[in-house]
N, C-alpha and C positions, 0 to 999 in steps of 0.2 A: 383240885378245886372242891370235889366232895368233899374230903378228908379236911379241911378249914376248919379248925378250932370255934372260930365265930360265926361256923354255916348256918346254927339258928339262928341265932344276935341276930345275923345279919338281913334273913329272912324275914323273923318276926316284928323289925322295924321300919319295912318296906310294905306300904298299903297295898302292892299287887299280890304281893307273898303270904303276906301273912296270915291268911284265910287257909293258905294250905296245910299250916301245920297242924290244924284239927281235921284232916283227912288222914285216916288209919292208911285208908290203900295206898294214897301217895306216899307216906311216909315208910310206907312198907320200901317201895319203890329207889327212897333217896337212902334208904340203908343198904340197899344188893347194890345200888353205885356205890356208897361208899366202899364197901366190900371188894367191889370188881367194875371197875369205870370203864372198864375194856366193854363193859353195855350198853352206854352212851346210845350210841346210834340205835338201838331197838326201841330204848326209852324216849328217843327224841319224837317220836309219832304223838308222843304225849304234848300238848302245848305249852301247858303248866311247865314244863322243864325249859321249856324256851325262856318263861317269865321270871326263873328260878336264877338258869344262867345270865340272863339279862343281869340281875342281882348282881351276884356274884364276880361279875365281871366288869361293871358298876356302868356299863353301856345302854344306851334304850335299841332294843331290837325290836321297836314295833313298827318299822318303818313298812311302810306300803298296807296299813290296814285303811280299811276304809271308815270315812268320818275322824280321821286323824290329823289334826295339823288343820290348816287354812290355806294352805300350798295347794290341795287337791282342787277347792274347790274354786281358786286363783289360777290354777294352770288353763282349768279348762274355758276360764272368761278368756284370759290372754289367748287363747285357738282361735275365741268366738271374734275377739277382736282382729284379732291379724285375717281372717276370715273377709269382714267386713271393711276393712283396708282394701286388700286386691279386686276385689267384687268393684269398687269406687272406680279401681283404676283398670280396670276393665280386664282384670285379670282372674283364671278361674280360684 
């Protein structure tokens, strides 16, 4: 997945990415993966590489952050609702 001919292409036409590739240290970083991907997992503490592989893998992996989506803040009416159903019906 490092080693992709259009891993900048693909980077620097993606508004989450593209901020990275004017980072020295990162870029230090996606070159020792290219090198040796068997690093992965060390460099996965890093987030940025989440946002990267997100890319790359052309997936959104941002699921469960917070303030994302309208779902979150929809699930938690639908609790308050079903809440105030049983409460009616005399149930706790």
């Amino acid at each position: 997945m490092f080693n992709d001919p259009q891993l900048y292409q693909k980077l620097a036409s993606n508004p989450k990415t593209s901020g990275l590739l004017g980072d020295a240290e990162f870029m230090a970083k996606l070159q020792r993966l290219k090198s040796n991907p068997n690093n992965i997992g060390m460099e996965m503490r890093d987030p940025r590489f989440l946002q990267v592989m997100s890319v790359l893998l052309g997936i959104d992996m941002s699921f469960g952050q917070p303030g994302e989506g309208a779902g979150a803040a929809a699930g938690g009416d639908e609790m308050e609702i079903e809440s105030d159903v049983h409460q009616e019906n005399g149930k706790p």
